[in-house]
N, C-alpha and C positions, 0 to 999 in steps of 0.2 A: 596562457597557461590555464588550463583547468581545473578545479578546484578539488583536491585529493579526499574531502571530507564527506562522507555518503550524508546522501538528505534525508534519508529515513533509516528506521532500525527496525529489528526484528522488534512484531509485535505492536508497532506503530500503526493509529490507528489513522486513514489519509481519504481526503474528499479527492476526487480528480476534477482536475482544471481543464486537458483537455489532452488526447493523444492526434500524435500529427500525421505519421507514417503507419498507422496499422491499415490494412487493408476489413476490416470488421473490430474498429477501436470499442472501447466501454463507452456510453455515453457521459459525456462530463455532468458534473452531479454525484456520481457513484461513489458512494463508499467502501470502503474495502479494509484489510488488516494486512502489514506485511509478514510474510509468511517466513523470513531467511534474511540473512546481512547482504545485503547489496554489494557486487561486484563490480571494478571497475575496469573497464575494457574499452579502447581505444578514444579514450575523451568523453566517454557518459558512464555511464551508471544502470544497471541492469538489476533493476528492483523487483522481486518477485510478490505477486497480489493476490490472495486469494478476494475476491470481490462479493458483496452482498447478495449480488444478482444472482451466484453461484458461479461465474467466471472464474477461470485462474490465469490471469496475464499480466505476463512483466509489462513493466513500463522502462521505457530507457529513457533518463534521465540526463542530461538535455536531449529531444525536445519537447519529451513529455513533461508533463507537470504537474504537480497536486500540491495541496496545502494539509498537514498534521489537525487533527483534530482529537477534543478530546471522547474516548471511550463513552458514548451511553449505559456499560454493562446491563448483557442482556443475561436472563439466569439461563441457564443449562440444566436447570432441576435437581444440581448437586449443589450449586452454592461456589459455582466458576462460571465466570462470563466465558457466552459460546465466541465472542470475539476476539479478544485479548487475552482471556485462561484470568484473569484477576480475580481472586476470593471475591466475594459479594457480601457482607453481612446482612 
């Protein structure tokens, strides 16, 4: 049985481990912010990514992979991270 609880959330900021099945994956290393609540459809997880690089790819979750990481907030020049949207002081 597969685990009903998404591994990420909107907003969550994620390193990628590695993707298995893309035919042109992100390279692992890549940083990225999740962009939407992750969906679960037929035993994985279908994570939407806007990525660093300037990518936008889901990862589906198993048997992609990444680890949560915490935000660097980068300024946006209003005083919101362009990543996460978090105030900056």
């Amino acid at each position: 049985m597969t685990d009903r609880t998404p591994p990420f959330h909107d907003g969550d900021r994620i390193r990628l481990i590695g993707m298995v099945d893309d035919p042109a994956p992100v390279p692992p290393g890549t940083e990225g912010t999740v962009t939407g609540e992750p969906t679960f459809f037929e035993g994985s997880w279908d994570v939407p990514v806007r990525w660093d690089n300037g990518r936008t790819l889901s990862m589906v979750v198993p048997p992609d992979s990444a680890t949560k990481i915490r935000c660097r907030h980068r300024d946006d020049g209003r005083g919101r991270c362009i990543d996460c949207g978090a105030f900056i002081d």
